[in-house]
ZALOFI-435663 format. One line per 8 residues: their letters; for each residue x, y, z of N, C-alpha, C. Coordinates in nm, 4 decimals, decimal comma. Example, Ala and Ser with C-alpha at 12.3 -4.5 7.8 and 13.67 -1.06 7.14 Angstrom:
2
AS	1,3190/-0,5690/0,7800/1,2300/-0,4500/0,7800/1,3200/-0,3300/0,7800 ~ 1,2850/-0,2250/0,7080/1,3670/-0,1060/0,7140/1,2900/0,0030/0,7870
//
This chain:
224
XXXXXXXX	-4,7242/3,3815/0,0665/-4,5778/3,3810/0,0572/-4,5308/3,5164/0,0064 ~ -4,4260/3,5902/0,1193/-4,4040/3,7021/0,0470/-4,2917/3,6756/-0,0576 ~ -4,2372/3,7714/-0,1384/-4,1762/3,7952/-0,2739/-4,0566/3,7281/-0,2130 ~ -3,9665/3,7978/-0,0820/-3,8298/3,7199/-0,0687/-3,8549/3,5754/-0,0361 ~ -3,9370/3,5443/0,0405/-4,0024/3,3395/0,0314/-3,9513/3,3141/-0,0978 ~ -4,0655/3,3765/-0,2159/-4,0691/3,3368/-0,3510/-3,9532/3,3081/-0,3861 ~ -3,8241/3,3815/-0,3637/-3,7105/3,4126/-0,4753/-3,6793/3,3292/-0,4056 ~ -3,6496/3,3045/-0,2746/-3,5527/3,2296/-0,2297/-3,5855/3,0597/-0,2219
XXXXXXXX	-3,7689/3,0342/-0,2591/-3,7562/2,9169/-0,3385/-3,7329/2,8634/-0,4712 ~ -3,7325/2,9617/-0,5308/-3,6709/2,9732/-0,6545/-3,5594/2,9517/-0,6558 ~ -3,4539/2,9881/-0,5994/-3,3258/3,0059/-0,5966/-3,2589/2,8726/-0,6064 ~ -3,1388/2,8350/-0,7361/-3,1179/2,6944/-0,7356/-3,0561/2,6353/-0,6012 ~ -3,0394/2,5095/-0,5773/-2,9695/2,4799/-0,4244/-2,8379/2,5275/-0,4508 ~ -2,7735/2,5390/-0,3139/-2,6040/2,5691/-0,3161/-2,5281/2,4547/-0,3800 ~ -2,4465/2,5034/-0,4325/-2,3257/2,3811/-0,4864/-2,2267/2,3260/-0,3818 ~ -2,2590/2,2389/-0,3338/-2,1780/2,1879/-0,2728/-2,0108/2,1782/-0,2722
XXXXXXXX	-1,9336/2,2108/-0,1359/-1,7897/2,2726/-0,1767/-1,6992/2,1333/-0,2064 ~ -1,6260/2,1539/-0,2947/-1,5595/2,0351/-0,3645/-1,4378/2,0023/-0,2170 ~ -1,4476/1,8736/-0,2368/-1,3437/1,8822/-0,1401/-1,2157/1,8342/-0,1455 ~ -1,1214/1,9173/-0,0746/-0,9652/1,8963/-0,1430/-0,8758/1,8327/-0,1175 ~ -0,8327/1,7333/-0,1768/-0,7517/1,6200/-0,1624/-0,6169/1,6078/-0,1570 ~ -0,5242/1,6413/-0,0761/-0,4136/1,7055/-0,0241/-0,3310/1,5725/0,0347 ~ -0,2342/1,6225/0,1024/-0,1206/1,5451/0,2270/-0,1942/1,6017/0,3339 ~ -0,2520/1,7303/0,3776/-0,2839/1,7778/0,5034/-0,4250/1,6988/0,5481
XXXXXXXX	-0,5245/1,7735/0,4316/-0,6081/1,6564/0,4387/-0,6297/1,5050/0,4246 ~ -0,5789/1,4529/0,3844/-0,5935/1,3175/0,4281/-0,5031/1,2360/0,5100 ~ -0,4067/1,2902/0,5630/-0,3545/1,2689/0,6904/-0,3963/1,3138/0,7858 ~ -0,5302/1,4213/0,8068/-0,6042/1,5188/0,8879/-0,6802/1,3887/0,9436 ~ -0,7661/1,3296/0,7911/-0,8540/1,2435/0,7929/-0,8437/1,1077/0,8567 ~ -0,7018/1,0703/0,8433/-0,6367/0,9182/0,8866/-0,6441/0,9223/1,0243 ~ -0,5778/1,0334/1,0456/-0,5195/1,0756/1,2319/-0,6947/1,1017/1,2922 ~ -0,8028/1,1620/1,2526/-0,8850/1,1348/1,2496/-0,9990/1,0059/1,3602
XXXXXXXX	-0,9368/0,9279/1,2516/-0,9881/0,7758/1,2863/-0,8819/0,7128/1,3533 ~ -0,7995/0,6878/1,3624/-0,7046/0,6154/1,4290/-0,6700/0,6820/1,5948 ~ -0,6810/0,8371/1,6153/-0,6678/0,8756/1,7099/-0,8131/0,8202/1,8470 ~ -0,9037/0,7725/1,7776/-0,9664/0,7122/1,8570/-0,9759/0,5555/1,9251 ~ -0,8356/0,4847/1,8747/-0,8138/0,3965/1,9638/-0,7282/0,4738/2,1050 ~ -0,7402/0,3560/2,1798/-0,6416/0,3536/2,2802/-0,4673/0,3960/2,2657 ~ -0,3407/0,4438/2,3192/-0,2416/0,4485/2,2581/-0,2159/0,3106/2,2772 ~ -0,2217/0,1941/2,3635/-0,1955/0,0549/2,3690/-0,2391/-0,0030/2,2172
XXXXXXXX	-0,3937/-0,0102/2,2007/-0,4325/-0,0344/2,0802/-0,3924/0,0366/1,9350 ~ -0,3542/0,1039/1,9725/-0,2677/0,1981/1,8552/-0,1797/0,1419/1,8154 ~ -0,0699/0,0827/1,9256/0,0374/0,0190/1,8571/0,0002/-0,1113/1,7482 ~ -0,0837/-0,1794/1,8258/-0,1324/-0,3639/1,7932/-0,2044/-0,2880/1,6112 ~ -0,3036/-0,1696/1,6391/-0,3929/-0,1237/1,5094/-0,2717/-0,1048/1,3672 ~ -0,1561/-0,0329/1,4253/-0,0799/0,0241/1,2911/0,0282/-0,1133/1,2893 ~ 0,0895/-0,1340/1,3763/0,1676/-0,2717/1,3461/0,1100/-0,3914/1,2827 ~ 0,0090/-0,4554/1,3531/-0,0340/-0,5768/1,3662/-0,1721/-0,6096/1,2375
XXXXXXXX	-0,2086/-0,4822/1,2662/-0,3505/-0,4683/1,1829/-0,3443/-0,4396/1,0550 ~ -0,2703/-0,3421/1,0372/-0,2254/-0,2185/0,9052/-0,1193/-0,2514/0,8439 ~ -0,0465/-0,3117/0,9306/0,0724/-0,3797/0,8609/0,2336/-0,2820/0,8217 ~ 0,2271/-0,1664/0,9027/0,2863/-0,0635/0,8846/0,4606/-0,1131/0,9175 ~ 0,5444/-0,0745/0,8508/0,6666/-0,0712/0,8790/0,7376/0,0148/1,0161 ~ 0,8070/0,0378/1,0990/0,8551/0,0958/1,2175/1,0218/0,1033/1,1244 ~ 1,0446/0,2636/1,1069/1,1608/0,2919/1,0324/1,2607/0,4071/1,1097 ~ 1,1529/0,3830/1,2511/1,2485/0,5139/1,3458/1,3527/0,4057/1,3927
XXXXXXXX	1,4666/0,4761/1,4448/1,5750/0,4586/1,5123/1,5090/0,3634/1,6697 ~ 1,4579/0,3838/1,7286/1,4065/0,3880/1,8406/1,3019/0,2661/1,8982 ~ 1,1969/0,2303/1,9612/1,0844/0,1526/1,9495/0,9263/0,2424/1,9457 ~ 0,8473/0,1953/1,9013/0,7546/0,2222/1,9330/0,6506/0,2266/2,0289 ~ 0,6861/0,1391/2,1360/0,6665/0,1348/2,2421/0,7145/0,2216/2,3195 ~ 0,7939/0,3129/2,2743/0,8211/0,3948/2,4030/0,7017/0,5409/2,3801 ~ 0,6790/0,5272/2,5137/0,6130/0,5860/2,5865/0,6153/0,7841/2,5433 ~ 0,7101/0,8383/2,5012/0,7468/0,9348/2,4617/0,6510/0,9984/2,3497
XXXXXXXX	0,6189/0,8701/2,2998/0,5104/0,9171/2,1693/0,3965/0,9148/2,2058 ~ 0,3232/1,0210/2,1933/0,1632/1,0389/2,1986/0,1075/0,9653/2,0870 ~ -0,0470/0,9238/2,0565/-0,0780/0,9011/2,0014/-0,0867/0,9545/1,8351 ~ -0,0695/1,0887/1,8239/-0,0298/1,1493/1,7106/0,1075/1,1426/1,6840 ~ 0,1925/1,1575/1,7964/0,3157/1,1139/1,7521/0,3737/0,9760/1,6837 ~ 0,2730/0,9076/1,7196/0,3108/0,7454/1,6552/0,2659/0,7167/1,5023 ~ 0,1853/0,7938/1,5343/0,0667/0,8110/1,3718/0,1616/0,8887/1,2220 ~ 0,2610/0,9694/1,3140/0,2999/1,0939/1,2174/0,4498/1,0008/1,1699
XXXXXXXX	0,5127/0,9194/1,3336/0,6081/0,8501/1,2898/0,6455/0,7182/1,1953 ~ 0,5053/0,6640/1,2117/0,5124/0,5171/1,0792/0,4636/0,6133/0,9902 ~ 0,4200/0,7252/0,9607/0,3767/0,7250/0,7826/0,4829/0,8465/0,7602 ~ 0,5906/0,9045/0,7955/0,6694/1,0289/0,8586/0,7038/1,0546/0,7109 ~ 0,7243/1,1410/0,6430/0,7475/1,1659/0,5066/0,6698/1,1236/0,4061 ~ 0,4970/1,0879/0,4260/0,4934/0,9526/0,3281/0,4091/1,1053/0,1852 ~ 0,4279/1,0673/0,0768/0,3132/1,1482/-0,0161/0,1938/1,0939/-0,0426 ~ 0,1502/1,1698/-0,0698/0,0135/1,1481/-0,1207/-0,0585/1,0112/-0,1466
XXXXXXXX	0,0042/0,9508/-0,2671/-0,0390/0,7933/-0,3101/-0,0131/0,6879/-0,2167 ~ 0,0820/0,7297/-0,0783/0,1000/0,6337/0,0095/-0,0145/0,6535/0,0966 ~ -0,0542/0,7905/0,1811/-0,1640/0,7927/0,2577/-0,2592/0,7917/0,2058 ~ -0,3161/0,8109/0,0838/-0,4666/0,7126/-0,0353/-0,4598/0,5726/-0,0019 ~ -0,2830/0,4833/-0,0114/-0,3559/0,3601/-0,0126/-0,3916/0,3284/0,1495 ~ -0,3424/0,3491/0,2369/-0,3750/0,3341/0,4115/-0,5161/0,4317/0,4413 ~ -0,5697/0,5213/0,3600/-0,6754/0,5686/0,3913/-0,7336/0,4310/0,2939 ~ -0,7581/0,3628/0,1814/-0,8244/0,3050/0,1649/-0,8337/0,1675/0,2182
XXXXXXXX	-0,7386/0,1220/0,2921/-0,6821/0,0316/0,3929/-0,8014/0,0309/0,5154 ~ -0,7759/0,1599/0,5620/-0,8376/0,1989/0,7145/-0,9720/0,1793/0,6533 ~ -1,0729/0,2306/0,5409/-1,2178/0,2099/0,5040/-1,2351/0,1043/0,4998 ~ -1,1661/0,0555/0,4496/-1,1985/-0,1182/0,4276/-1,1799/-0,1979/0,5249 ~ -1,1154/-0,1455/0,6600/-1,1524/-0,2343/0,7648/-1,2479/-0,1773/0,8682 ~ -1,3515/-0,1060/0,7868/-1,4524/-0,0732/0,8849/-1,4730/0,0290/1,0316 ~ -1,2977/0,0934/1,0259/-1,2978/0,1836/1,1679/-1,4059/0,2355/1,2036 ~ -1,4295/0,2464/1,3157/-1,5507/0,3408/1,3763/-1,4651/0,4695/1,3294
XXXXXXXX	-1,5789/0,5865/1,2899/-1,5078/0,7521/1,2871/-1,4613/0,7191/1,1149 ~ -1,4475/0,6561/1,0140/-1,4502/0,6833/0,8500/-1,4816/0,7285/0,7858 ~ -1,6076/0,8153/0,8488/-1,7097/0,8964/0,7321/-1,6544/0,9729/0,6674 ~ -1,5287/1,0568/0,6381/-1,4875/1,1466/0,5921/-1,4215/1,0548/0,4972 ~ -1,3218/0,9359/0,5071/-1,2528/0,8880/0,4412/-1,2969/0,8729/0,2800 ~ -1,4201/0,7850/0,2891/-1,4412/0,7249/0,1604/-1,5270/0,8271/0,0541 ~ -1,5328/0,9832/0,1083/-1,5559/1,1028/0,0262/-1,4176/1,1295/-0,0164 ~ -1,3022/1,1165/0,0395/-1,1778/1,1268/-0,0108/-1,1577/1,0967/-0,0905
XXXXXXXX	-1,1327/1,0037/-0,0672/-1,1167/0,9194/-0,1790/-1,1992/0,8811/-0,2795 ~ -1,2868/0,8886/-0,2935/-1,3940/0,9392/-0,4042/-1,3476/1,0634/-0,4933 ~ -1,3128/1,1446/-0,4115/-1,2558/1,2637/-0,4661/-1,1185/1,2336/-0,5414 ~ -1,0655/1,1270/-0,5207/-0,9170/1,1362/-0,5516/-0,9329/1,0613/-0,6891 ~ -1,0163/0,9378/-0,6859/-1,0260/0,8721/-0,7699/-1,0795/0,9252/-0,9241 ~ -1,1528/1,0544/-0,8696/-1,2528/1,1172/-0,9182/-1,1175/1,2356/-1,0425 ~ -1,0670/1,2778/-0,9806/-0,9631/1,3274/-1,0770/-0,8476/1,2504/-1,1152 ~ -0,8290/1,1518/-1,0859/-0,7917/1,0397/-1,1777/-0,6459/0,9946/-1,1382
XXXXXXXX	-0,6808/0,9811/-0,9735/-0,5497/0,9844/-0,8844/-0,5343/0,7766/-0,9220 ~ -0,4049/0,7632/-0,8728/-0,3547/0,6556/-0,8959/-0,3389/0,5561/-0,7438 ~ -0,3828/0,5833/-0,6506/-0,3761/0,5508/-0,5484/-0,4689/0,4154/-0,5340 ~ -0,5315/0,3581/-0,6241/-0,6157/0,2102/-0,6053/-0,4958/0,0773/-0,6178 ~ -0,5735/0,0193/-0,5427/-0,4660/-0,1311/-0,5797/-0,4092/-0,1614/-0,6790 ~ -0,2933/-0,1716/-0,6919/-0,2610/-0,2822/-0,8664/-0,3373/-0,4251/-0,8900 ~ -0,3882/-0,3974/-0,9615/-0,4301/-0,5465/-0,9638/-0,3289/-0,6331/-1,0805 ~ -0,2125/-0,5607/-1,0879/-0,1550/-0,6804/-1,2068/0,0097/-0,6635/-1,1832
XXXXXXXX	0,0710/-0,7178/-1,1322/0,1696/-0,7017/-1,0809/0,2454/-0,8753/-1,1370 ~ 0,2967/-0,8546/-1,2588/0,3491/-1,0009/-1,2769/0,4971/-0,9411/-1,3151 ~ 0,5552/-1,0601/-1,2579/0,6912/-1,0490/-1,2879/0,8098/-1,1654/-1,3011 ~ 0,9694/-1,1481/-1,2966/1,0678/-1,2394/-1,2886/1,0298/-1,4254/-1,3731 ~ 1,0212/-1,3307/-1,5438/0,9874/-1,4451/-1,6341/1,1605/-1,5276/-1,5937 ~ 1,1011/-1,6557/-1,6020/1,2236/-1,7698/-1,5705/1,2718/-1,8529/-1,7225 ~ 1,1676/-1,7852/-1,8419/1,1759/-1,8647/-1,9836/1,0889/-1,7650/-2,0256 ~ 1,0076/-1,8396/-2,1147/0,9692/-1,7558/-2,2483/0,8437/-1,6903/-2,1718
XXXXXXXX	0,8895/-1,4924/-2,2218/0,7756/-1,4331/-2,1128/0,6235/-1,4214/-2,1532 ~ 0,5714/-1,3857/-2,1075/0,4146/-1,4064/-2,0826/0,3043/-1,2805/-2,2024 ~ 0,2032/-1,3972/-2,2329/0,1686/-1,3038/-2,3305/0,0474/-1,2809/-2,3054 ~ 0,0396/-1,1311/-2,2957/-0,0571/-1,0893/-2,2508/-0,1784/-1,0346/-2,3148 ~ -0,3535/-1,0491/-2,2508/-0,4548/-0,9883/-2,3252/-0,5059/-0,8875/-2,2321 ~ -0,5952/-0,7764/-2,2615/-0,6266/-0,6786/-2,1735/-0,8005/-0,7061/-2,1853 ~ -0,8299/-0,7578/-2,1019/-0,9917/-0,7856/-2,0726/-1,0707/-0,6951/-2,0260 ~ -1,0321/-0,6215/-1,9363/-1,1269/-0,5022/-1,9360/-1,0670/-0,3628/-1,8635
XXXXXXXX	-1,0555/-0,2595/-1,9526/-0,9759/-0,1620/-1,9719/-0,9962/-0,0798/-1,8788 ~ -1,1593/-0,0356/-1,8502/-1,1548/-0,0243/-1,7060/-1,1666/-0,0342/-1,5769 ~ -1,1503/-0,1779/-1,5702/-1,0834/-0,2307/-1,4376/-0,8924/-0,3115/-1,4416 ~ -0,8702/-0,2432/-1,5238/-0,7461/-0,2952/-1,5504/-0,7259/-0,4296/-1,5217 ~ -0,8234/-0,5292/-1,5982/-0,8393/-0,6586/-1,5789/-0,7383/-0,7389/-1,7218 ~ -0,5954/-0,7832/-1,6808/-0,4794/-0,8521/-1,7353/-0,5476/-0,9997/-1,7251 ~ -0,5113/-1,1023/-1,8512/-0,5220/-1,1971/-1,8676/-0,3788/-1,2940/-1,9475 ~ -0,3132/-1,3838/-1,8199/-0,1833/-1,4692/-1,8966/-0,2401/-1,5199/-2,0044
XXXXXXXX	-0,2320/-1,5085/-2,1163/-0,2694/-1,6377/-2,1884/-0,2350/-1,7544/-2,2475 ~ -0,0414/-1,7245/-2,2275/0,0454/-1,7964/-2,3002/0,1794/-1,7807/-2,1712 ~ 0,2486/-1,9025/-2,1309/0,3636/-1,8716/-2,0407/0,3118/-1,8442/-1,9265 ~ 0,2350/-1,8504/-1,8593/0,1997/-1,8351/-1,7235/0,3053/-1,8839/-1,6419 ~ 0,3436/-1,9977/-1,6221/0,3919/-2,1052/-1,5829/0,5248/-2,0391/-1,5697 ~ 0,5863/-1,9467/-1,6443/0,7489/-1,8948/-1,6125/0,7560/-1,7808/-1,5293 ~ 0,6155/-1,7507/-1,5046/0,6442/-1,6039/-1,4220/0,5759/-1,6163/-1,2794 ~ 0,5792/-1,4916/-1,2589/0,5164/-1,4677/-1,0994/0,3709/-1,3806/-1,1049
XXXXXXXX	0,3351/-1,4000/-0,9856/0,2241/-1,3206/-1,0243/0,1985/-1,2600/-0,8987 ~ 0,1986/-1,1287/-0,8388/0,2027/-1,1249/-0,7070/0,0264/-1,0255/-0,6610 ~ -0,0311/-1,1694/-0,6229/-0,1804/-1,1287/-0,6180/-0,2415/-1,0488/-0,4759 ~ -0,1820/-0,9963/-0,4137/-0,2143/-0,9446/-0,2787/-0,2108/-0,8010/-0,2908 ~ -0,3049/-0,7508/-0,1613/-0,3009/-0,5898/-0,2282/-0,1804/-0,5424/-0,1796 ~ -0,1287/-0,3981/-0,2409/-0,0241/-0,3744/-0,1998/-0,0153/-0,2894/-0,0318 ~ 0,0750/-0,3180/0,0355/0,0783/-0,2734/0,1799/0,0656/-0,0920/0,1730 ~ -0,0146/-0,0028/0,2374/-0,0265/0,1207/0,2328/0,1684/0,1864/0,2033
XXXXXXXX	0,2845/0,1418/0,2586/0,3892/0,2138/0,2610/0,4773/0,1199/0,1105 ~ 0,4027/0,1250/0,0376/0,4355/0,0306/-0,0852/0,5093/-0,1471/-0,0552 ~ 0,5734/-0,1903/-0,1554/0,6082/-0,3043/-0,1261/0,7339/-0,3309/-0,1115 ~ 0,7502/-0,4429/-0,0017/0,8837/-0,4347/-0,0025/0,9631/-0,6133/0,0042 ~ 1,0347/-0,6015/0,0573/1,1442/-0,7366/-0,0084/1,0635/-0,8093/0,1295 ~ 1,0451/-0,7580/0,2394/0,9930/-0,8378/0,3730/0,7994/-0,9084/0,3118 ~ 0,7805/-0,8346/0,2600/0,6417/-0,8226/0,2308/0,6382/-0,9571/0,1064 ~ 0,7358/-0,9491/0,0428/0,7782/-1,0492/-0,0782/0,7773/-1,1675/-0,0226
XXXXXXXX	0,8612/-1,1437/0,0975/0,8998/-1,2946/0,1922/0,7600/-1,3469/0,1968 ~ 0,7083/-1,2857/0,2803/0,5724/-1,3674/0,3736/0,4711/-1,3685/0,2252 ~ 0,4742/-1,3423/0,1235/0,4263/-1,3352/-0,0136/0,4474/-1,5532/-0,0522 ~ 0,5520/-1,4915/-0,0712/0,6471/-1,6487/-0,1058/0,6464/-1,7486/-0,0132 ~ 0,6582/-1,7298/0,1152/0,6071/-1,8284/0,1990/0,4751/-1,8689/0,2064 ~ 0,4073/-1,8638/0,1587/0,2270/-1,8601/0,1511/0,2408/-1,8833/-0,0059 ~ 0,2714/-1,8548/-0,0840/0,2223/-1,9660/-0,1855/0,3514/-2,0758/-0,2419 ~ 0,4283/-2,0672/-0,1578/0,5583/-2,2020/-0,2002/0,5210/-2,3126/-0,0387
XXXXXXXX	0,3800/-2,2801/0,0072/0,3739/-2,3919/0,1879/0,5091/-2,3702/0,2346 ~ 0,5746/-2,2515/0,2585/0,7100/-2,2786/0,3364/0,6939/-2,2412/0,5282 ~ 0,6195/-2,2519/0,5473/0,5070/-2,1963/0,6858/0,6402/-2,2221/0,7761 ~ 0,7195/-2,3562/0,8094/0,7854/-2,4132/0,8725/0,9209/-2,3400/0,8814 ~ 0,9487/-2,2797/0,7711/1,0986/-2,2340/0,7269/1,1060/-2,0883/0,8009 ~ 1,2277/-2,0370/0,8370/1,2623/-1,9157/0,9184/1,2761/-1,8023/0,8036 ~ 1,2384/-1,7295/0,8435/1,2539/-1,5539/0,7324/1,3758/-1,5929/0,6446 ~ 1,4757/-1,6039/0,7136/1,6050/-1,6435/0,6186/1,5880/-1,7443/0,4935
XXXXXXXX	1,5558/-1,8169/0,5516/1,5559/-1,9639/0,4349/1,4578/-1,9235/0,3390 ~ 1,3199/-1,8685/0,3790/1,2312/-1,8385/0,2651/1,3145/-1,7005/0,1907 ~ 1,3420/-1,6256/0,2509/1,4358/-1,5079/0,1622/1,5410/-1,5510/0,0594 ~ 1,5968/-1,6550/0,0919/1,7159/-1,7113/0,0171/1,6245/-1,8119/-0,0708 ~ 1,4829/-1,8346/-0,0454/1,4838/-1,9355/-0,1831/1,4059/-1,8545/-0,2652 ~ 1,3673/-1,7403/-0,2281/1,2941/-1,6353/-0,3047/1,4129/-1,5551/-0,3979 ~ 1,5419/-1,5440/-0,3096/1,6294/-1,4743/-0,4017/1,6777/-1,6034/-0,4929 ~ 1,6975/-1,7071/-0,4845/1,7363/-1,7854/-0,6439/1,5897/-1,8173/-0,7264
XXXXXXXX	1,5018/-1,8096/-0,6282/1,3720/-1,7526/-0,7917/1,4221/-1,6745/-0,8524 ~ 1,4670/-1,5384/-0,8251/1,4097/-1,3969/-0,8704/1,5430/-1,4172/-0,9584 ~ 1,6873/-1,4827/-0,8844/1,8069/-1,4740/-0,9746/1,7378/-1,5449/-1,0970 ~ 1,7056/-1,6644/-1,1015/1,6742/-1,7342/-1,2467/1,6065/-1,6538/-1,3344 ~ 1,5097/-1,5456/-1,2983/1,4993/-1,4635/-1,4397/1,5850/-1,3781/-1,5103 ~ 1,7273/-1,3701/-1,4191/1,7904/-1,2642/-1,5172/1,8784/-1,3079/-1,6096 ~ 1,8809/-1,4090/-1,6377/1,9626/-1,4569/-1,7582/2,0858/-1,4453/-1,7739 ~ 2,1357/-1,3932/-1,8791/2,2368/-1,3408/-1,8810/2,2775/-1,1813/-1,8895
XXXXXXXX	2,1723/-1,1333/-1,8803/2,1937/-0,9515/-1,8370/2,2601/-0,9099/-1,7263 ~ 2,4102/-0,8613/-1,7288/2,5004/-0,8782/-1,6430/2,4234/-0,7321/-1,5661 ~ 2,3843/-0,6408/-1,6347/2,3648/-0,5096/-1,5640/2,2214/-0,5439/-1,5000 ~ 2,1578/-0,5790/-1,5105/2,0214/-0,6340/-1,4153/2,0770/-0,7524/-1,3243 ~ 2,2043/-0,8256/-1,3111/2,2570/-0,9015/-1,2338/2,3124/-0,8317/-1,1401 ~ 2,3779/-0,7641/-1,1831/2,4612/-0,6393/-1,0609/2,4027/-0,5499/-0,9709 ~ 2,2690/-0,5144/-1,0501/2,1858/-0,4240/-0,9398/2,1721/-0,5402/-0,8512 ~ 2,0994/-0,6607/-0,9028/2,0107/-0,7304/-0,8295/2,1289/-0,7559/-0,7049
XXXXXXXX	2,2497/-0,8065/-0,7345/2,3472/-0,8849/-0,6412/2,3484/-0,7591/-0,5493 ~ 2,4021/-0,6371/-0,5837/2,3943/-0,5220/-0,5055/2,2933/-0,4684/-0,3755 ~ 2,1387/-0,5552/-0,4400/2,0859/-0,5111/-0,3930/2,0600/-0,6022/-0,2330 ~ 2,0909/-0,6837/-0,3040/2,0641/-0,8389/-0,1862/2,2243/-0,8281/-0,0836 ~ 2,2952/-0,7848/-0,1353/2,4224/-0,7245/0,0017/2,4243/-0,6423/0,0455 ~ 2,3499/-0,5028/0,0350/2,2980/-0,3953/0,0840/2,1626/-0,4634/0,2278 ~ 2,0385/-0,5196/0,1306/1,9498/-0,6031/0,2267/2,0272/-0,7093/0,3506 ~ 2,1273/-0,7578/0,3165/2,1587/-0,8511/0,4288/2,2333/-0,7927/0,5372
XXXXXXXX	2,2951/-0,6860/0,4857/2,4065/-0,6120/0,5771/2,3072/-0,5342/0,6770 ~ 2,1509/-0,4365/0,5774/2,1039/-0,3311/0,6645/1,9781/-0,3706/0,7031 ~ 1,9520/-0,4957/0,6742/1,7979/-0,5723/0,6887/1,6797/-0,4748/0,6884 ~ 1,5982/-0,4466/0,7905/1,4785/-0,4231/0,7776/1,4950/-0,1843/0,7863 ~ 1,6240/-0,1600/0,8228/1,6214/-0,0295/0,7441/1,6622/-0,0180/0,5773 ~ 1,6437/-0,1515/0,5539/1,6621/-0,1517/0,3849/1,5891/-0,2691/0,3057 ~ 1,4325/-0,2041/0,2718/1,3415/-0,3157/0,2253/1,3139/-0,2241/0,1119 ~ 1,3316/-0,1358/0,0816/1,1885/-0,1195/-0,0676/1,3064/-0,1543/-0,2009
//
C-alpha cells in the first residue's frame, strides 16, 4: 500500500450533508411523489385520499391544470407546518417514490419543528372544566382525570391544511351515529354543542355568533 492508500484510509469518513428543511424543499419532495400518479388519479389521490380542501375559484377538474399545477393549487400559499403535516400524511400512506420524505422529516423533527400530530386537542367544557394530568412529557401523553364527561375531545389526526368547521362536521357525525342526517343538520347540532360552552361570556358569544353567519353566508370558502 502506497503512502496516499495509507492516508486516505486513515482519513475519517465524510460527514454527511445535513439536509435542509425548507417550503422549497419539501414541496420539491411532495410534488415528487405525487407527480407520479396519473393526472385522473391525482385528482381522486389529493381530494378523496388526502383529504385536501379545493379553495380555487374554479374546478379541479378542469383540464387547464397540469399535474403540478393541481399540486401547487390545493396547497397554494401553504407554510411550512402545513406541508410537514401532508408530507407526513403522504409517508404514512405508503406512496411509491417516499424515500426522501421520511429523512425530512426526521430532519424537521430533529430541530424541534412542530409539525407532528396533536395528540390532545380537548375542548368546549359544557360545566365544570376538566382536570388535567400530564403522563408522559415526551409524547405529550394528556390524561382527563376529573370532568371528562363536560368536554370534547377531538381524537383524529389533524387534516394536512389544518382543521376546519367541515372537518368538525364529519368529526361529530361519527361519534354522535348521525350517519343518516345531511351536513346541515349535523352542523347545526354541533353548533348548539359548541354554543353550550360559552356561558355567559358575551365576547366569546359574539365571535362565536359572528363566526357561524360569516360560515353560512360563505360556506366552504369560509371553514378554518
Amino acid at each position: 500500500m502506497d503512502w496516499k492508500s495509507f492516508s486516505e484510509a486513515l482519513a475519517p469518513p465524510p460527514v454527511p450533508r445535513r439536509l435542509t428543511v425548507s417550503v422549497r424543499t419539501v414541496r420539491a419532495a411532495i410534488e415528487s411523489v405525487l407527480m407520479g400518479f396519473t393526472r385522473v388519479e391525482l385528482e381522486v389521490v389529493l381530494a378523496d385520499e388526502l383529504k385536501l380542501s379545493w379553495t380555487q375559484d374554479d374546478s379541479p377538474s378542469d383540464l387547464s391544470y397540469s399535474k403540478r399545477d393541481l399540486i401547487q393549487a390545493y396547497t397554494d400559499e401553504w407554510a411550512l407546518p402545513q406541508l410537514i403535516g401532508l408530507a407526513r400524511r403522504i409517508a404514512a400512506d405508503g406512496y411509491a417514490g417516499t424515500e426522501v420524505l421520511p429523512a425530512l422529516l426526521a430532519e424537521y423533527d430533529r430541530g424541534g419543528g412542530v409539525g407532528s400530530p396533536v395528540e390532545n386537542l380537548i375542548f368546549a367544557a359544557n360545566g365544570p372544566k376538566p382536570e388535567l394530568v400530564l403522563r408522559d412529557a415526551v409524547n405529550n401523553d394528556i390524561q382527563i382525570i376529573k370532568n371528562a364527561e363536560h368536554c370534547l375531545v377531538y381524537d383524529q389526526s389533524l387534516p394536512a391544511e389544518g382543521l376546519t368547521f367541515r372537518h368538525l362536521i364529519e368529526w361529530w357525525r361519527a361519534r354522535e351515529g348521525l350517519g343518516d342526517q345531511d351536513d346541515r343538520a349535523v352542523g347545526l347540532s354541533l353548533h348548539r354543542r359548541l354554543s353550550a360552552s360559552l356561558a355567559e361570556n358575551d365576547a366569546e358569544r359574539l365571535i362565536f355568533t359572528t363566526y357561524g353567519e360569516r360560515y353560512a353566508k360563505f360556506g366552504s370558502a369560509f371553514q378554518h
